[in-house]
DSSP file (Angstrom, degrees, kcal/mol; ACC not computed):
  #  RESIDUE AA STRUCTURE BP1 BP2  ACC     N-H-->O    O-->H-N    N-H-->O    O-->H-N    TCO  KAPPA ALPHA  PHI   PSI    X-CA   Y-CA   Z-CA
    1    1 A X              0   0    0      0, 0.0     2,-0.3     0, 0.0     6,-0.2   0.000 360.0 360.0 360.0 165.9   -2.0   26.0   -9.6
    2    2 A X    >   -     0   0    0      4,-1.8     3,-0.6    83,-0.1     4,-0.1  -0.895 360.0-141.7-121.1 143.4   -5.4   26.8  -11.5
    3    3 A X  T 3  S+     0   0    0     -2,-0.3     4,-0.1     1,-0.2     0, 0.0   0.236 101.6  78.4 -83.0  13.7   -8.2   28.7  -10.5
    4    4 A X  T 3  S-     0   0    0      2,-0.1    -1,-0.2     0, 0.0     3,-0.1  -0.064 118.3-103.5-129.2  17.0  -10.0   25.7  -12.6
    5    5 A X  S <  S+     0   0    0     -3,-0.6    82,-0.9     1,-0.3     2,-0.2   0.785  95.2  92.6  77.2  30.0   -9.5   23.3   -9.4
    6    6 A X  B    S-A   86   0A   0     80,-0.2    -4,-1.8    -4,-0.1     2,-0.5  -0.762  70.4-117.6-140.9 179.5   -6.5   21.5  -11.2
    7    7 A X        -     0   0    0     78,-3.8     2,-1.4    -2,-0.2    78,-0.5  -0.943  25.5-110.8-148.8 148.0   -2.4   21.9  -11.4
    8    8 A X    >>  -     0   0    0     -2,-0.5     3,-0.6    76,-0.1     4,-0.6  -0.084  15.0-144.3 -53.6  87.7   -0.2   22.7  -14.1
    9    9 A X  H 3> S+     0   0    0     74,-1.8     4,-1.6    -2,-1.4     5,-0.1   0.649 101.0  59.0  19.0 -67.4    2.3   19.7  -15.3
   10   10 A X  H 3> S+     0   0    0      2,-0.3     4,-2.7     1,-0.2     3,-0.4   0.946 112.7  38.5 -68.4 -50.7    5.0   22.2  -16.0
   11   11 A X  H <> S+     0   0    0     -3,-0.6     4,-3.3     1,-0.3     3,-0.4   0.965 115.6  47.7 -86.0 -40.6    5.0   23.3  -12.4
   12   12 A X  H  < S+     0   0    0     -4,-0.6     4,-0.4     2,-0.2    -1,-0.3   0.839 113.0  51.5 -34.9 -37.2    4.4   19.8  -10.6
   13   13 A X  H  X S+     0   0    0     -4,-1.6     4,-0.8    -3,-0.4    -2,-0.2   0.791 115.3  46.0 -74.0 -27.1    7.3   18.5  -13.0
   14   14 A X  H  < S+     0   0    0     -4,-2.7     5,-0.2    -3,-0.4    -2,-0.2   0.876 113.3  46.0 -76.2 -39.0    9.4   21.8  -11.4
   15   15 A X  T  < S+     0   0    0     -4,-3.3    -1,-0.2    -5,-0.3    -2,-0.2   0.626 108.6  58.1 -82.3  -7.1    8.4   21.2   -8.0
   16   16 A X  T  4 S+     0   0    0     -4,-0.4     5,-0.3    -5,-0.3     4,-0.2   0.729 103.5  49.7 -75.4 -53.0    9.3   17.5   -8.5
   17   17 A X  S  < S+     0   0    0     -4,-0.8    -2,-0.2     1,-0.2    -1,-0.1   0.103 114.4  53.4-107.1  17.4   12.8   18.4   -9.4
   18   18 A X  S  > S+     0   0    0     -3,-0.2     4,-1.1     3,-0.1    -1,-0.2   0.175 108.6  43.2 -85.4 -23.6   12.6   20.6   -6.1
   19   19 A X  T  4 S+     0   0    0     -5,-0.2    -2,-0.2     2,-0.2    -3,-0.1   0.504 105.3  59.3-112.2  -5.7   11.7   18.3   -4.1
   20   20 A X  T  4 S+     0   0    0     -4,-0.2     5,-0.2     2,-0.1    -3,-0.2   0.579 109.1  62.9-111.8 -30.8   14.6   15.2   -5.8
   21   21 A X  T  4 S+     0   0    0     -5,-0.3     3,-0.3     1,-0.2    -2,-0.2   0.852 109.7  32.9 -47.8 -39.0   17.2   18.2   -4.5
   22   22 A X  S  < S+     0   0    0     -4,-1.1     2,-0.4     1,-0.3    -1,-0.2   0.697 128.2  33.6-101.5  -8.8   16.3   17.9   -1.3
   23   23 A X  S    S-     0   0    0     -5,-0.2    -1,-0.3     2,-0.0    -2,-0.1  -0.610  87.1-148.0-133.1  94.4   15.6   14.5   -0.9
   24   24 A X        +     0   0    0     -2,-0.4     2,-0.4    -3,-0.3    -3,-0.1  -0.097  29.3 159.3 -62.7 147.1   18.4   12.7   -3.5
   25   25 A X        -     0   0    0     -5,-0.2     5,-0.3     2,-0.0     4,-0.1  -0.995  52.5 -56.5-152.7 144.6   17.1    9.3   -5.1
   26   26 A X    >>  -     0   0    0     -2,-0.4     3,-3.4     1,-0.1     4,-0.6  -0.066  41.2-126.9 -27.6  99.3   18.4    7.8   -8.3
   27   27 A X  H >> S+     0   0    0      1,-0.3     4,-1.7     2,-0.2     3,-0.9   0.487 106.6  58.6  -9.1 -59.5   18.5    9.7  -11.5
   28   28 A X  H 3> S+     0   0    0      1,-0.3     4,-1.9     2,-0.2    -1,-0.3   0.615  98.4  63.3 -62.4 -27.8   16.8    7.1  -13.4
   29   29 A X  H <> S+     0   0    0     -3,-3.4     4,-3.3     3,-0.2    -1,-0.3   0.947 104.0  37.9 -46.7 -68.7   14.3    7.5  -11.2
   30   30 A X  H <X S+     0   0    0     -3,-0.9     4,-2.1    -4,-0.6    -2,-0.2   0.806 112.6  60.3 -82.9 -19.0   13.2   11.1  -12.0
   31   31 A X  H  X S+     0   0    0     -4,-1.7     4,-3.3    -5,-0.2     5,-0.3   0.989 101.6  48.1 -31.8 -69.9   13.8   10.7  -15.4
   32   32 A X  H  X S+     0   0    0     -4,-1.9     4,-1.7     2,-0.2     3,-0.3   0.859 120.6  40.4 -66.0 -40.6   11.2    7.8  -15.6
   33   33 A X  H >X S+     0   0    0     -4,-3.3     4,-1.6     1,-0.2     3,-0.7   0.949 112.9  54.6 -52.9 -74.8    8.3   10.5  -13.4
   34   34 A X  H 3X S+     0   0    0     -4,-2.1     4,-2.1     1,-0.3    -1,-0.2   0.681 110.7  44.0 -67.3 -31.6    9.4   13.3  -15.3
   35   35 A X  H 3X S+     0   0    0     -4,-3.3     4,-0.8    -3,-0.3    -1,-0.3   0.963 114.3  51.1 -69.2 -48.2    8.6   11.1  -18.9
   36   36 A X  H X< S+     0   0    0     -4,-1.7     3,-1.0    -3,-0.7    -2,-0.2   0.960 111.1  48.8 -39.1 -69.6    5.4   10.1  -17.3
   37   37 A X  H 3< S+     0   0    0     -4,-1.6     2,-0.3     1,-0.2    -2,-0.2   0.816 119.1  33.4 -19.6 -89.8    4.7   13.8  -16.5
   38   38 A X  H 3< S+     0   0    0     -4,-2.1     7,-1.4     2,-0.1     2,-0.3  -0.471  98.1  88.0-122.8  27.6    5.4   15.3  -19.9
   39   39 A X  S << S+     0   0    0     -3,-1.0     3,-0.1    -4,-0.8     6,-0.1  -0.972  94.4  13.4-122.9 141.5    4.4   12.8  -22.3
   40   40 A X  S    S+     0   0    0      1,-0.5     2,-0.1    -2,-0.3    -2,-0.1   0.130  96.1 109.7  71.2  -3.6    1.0   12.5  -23.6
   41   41 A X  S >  S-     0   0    0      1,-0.2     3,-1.1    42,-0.0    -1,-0.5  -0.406  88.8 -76.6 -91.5 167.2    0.0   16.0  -22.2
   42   42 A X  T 3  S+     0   0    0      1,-0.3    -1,-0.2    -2,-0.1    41,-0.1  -0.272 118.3   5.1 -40.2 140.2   -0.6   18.8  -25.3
   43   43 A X  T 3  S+     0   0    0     -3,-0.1     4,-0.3     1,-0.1    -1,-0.3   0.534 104.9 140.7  69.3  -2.9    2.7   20.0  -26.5
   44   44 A X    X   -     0   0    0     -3,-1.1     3,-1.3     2,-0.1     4,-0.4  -0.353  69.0 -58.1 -84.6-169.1    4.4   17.7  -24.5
   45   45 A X  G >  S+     0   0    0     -7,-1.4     3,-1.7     1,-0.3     7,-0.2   0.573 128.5  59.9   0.3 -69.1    7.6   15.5  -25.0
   46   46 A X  G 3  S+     0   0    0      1,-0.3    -1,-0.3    -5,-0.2     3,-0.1   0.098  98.9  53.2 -98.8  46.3    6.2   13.7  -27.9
   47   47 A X  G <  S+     0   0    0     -3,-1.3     2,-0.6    -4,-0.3    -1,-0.3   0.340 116.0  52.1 -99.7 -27.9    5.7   17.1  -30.2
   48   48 A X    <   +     0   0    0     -3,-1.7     4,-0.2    -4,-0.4    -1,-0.1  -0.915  55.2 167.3-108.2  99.9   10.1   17.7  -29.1
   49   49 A X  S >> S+     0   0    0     -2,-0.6     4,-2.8    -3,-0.1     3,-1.4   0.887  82.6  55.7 -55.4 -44.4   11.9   14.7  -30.0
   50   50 A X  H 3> S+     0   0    0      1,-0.3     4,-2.4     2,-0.3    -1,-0.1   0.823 107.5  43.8 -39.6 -46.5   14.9   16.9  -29.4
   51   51 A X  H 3> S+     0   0    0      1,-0.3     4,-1.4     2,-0.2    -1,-0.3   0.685 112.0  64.4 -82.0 -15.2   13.8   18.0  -25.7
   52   52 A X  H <> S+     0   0    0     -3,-1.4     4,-2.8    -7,-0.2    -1,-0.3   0.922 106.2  37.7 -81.7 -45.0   13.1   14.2  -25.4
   53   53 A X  H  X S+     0   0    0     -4,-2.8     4,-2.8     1,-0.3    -2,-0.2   0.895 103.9  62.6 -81.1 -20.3   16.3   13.3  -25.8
   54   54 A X  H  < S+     0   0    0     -4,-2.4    -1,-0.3    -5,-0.3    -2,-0.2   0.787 108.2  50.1 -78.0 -12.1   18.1   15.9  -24.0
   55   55 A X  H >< S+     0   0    0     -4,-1.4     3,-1.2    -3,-0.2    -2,-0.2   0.859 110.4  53.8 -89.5 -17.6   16.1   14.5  -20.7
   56   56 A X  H 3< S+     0   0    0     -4,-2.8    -2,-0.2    -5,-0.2    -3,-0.2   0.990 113.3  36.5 -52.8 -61.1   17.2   11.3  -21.8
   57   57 A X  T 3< S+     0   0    0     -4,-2.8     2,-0.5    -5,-0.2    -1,-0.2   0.118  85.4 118.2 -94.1  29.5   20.6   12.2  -21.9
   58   58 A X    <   -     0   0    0     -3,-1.2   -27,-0.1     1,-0.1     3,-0.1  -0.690  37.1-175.9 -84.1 130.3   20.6   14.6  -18.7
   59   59 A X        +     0   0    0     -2,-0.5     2,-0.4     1,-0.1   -32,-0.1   0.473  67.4  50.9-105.3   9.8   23.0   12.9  -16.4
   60   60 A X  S  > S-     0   0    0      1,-0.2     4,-2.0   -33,-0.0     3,-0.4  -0.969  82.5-119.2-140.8 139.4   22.0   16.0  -13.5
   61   61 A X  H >> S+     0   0    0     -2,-0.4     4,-2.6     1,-0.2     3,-0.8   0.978 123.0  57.3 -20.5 -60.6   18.6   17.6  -11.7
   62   62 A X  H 3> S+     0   0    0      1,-0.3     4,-1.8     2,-0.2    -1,-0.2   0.809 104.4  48.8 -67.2 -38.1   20.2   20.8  -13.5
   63   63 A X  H 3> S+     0   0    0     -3,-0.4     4,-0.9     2,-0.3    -1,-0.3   0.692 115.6  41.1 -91.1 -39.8   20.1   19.1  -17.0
   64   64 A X  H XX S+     0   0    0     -4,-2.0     4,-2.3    -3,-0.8     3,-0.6   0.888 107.2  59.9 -87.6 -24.3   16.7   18.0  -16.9
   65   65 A X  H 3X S+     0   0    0     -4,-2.6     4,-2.3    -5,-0.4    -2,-0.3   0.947 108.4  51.5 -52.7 -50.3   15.6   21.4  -15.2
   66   66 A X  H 3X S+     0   0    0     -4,-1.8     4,-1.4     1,-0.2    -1,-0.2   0.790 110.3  47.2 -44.8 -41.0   17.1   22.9  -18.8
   67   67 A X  H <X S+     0   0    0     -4,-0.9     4,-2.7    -3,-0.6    -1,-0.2   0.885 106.9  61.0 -89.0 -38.6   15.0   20.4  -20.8
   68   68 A X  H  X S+     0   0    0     -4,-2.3     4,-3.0     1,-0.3    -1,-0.2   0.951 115.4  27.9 -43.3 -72.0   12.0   21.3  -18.8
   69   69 A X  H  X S+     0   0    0     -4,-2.3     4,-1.7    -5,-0.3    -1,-0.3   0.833 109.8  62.6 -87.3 -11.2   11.9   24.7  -19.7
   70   70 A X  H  X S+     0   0    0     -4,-1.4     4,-2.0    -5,-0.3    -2,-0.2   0.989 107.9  49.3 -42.7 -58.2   13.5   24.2  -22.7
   71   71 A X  H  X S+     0   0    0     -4,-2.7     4,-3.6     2,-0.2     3,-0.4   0.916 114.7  46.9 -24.0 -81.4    9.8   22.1  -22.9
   72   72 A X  H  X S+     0   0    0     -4,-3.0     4,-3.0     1,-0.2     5,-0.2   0.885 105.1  55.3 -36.2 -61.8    7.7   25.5  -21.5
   73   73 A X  H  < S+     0   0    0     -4,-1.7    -1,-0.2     1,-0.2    -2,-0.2   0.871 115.7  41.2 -43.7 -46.7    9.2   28.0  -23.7
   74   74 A X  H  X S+     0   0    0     -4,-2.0     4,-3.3    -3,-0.4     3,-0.5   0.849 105.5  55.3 -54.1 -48.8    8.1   25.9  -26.6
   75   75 A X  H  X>S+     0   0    0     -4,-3.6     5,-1.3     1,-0.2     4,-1.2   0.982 113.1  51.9 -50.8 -44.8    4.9   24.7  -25.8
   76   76 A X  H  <5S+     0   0    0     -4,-3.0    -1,-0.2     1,-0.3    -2,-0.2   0.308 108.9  45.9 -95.4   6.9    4.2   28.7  -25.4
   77   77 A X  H  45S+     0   0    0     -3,-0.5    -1,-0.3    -5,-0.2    -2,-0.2   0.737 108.4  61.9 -71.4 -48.2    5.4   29.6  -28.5
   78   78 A X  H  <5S-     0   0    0     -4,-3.3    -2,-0.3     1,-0.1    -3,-0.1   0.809 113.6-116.4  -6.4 -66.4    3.5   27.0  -29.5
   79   79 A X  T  <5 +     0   0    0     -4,-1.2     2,-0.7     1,-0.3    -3,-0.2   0.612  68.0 139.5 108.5  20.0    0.2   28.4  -28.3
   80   80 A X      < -     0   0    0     -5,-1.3    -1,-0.3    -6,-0.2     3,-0.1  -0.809  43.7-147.3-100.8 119.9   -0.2   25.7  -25.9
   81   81 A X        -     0   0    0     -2,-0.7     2,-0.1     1,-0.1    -2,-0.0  -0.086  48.6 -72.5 -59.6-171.7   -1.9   27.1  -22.1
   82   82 A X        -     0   0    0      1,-0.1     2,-1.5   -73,-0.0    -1,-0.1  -0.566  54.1-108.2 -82.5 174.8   -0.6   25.2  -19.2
   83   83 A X        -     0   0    0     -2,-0.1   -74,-1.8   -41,-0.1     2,-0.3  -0.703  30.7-145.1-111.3 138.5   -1.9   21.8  -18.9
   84   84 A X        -     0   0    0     -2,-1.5     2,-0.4   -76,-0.2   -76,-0.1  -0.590   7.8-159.4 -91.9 143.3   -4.2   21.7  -16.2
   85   85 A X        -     0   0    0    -78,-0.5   -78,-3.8    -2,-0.3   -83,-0.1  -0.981  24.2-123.6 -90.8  76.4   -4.3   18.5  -14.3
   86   86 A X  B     -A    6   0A   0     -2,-0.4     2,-0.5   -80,-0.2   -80,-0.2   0.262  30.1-110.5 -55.7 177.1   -7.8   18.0  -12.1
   87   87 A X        -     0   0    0    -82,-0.9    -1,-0.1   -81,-0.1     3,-0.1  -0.857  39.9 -92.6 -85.9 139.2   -7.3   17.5   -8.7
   88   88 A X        -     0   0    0     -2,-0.5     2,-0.3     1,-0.1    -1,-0.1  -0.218  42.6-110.0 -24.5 138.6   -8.2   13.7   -7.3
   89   89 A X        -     0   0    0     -3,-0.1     2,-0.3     1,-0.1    -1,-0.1  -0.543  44.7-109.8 -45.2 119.5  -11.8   13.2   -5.9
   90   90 A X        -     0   0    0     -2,-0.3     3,-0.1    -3,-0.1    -1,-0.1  -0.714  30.0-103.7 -80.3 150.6  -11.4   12.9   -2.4
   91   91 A X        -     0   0    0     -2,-0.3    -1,-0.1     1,-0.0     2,-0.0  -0.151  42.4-105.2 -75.0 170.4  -12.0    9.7   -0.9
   92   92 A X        -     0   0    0      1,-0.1     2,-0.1    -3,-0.0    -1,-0.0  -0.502  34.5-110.7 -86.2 159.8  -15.3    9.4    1.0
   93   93 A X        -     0   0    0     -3,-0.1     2,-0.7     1,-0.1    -1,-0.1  -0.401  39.9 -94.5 -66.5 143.3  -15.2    9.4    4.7
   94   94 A X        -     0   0    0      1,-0.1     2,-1.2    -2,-0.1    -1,-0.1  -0.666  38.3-115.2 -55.4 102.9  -16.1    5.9    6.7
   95   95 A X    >   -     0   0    0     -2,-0.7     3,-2.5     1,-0.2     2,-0.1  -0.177  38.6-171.9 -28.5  75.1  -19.5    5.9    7.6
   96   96 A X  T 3   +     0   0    0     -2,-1.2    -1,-0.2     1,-0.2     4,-0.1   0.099  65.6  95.8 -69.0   8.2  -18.9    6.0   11.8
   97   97 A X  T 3   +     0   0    0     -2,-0.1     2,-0.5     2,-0.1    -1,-0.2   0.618  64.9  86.7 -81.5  -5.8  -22.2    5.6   12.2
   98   98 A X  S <  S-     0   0    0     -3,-2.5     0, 0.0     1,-0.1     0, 0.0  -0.733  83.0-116.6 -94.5 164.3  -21.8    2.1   12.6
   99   99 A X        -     0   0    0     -2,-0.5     2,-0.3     1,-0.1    -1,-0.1   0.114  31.2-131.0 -42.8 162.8  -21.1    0.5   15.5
  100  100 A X        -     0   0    0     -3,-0.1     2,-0.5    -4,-0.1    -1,-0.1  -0.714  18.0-116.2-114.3 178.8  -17.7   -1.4   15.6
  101  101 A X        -     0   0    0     -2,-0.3     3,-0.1     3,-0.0     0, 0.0  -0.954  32.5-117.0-130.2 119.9  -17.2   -4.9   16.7
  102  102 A X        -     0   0    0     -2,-0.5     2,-0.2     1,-0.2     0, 0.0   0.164  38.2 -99.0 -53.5 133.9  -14.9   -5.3   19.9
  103  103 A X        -     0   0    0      1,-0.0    -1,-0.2     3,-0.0     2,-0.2  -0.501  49.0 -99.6 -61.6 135.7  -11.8   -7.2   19.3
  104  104 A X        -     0   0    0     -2,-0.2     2,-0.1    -3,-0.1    -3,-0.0  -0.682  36.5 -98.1 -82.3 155.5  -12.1  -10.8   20.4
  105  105 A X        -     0   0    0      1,-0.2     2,-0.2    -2,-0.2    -1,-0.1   0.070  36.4-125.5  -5.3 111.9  -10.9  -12.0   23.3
  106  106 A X        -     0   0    0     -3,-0.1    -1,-0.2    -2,-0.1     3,-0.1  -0.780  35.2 -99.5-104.6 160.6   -7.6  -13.6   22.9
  107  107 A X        -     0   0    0     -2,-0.2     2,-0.2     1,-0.1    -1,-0.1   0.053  39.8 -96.3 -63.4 163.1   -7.4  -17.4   24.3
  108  108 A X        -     0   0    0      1,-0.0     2,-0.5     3,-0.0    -1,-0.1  -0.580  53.1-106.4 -54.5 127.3   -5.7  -18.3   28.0
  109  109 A X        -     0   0    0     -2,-0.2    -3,-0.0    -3,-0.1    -1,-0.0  -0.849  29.2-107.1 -84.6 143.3   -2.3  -19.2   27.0
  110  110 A X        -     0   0    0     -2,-0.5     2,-0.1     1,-0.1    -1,-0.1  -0.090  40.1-135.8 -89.4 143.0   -1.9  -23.3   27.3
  111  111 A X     >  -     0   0    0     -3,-0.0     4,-3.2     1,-0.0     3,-0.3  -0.380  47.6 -84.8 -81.4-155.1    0.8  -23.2   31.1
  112  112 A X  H  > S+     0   0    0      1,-0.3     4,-0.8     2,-0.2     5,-0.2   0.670 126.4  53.5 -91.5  -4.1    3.7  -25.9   29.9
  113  113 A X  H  > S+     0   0    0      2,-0.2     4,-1.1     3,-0.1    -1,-0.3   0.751 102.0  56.6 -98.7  -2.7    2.3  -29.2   30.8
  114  114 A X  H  > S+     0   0    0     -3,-0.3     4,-1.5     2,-0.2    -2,-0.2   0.833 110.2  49.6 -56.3 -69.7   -1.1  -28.6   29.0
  115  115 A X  H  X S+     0   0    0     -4,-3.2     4,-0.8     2,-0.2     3,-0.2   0.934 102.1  61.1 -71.3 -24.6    1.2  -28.1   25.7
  116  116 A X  H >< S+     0   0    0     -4,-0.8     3,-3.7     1,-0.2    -2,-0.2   0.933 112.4  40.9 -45.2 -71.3    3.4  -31.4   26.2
  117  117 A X  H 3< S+     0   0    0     -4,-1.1    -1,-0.2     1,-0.3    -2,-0.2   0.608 103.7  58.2 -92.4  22.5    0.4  -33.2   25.9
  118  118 A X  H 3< S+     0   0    0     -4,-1.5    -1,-0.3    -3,-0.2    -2,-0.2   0.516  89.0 114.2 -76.2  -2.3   -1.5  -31.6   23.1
  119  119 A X  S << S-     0   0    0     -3,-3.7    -3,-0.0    -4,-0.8     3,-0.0  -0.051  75.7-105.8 -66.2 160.4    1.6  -32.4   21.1
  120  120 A X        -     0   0    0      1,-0.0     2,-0.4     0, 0.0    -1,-0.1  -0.110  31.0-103.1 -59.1 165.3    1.4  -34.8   18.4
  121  121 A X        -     0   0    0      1,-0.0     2,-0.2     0, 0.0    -1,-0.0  -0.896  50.5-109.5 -88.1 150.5    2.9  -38.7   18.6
  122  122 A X        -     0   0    0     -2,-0.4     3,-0.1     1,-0.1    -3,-0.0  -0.570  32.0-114.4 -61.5 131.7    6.1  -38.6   16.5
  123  123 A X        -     0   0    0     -2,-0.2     2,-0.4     1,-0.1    -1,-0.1   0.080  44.9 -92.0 -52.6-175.1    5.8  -40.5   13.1
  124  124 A X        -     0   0    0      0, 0.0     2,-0.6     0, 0.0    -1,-0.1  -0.953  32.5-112.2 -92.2 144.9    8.2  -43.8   12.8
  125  125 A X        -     0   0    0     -2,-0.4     4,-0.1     1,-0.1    -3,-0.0  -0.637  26.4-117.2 -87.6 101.6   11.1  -43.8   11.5
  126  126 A X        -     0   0    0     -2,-0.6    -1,-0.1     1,-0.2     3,-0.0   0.166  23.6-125.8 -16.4 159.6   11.5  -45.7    8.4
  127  127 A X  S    S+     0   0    0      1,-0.1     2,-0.8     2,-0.1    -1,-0.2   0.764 105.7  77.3 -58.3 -44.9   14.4  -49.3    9.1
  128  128 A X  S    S-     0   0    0      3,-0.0    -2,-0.1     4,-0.0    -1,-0.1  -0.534  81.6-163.3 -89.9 104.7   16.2  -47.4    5.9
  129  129 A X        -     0   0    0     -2,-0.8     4,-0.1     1,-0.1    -2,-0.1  -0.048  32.6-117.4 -77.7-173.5   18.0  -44.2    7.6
  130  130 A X  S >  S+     0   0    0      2,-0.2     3,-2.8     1,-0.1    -1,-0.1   0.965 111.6  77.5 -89.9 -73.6   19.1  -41.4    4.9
  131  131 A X  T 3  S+     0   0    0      1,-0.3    -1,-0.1     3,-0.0    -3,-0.0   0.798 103.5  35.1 -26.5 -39.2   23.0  -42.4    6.2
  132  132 A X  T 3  S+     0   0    0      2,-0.0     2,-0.6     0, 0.0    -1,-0.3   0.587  89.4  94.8-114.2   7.0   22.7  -45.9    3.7
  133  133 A X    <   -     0   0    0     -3,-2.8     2,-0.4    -4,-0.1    -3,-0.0  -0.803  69.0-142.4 -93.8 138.6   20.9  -45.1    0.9
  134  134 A X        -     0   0    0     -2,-0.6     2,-0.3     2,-0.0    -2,-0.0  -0.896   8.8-159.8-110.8 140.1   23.2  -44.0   -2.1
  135  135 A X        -     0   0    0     -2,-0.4     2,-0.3     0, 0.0     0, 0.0  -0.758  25.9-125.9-124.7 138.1   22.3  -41.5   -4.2
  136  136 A X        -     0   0    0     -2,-0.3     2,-0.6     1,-0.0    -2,-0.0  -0.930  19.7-148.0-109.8 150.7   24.5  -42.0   -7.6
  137  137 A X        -     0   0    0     -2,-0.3     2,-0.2     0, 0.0    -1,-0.0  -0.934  15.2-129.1-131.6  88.5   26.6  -38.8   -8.8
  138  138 A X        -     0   0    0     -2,-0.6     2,-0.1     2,-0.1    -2,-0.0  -0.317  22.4-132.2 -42.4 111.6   27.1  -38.4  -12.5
  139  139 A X              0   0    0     -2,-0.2    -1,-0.1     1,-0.2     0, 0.0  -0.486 360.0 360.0 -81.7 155.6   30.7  -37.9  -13.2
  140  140 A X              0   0    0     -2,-0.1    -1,-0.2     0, 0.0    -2,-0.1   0.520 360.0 360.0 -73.7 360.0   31.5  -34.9  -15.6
């Protein structure tokens, strides 16, 4: 965290890769967050090709955890702080000062001689049934 109301990358992408240990989900998966994470921030991913490719080719949590702080150590040789992240705006509250509007009033259901005769009439049935019309079947 930051005292600047925001939260560090490094350590959301570490708590991330806490948090795909305890609840397992496809590699490919945490890969694709973890690029998302650590690409486009200062010092991230795409200053390292190298560290970029070793999370590509991490086939384990532990393998990308390596590349990760492989990632930190550099940036902070680098000269790079962490990179702070604001927090979301929280969303505004509903205004509850309005009134609400009562659910309507669902209908009487129809008993079963009331729905016989709302039914439709049945169409007619073409003279030419489906059974005697021929369809022709292109031989290969």
């Amino acid at each position: 965290g930051s005292e600047t109301g925001g939260l560090c990358v490094l350590d959301i992408s570490s708590e991330y890769l806490d948090l795909c240990a305890a609840h397992p989900c496809p590699i490919s998966f945490i890969r694709a967050h973890l690029f998302k994470l650590l690409t486009g921030i200062s010092g991230g991913l795409q200053n390292y090709p190298e560290l970029r490719q070793a999370l590509q080719d991490a086939k384990s949590e532990a393998g990308m955890r390596e590349a990760l702080e492989e990632l930190r150590r550099k940036r902070t040789a680098a000269g790079f702080g962490p990179e702070i992240k604001p927090l979301p705006k929280p969303l505004p509250l509903s205004d509850r000062s309005q009134e609400t509007k009562p659910l309507p009033t669902p209908l009487p259901s129809p008993d079963q001689s009331q729905a016989t005769k709302s039914l439709p009439t049945p169409l007619p049935v073409p003279e030419q049934s489906l059974e005697t019309t021929s369809i022709p079947i292109p031989k290969p």
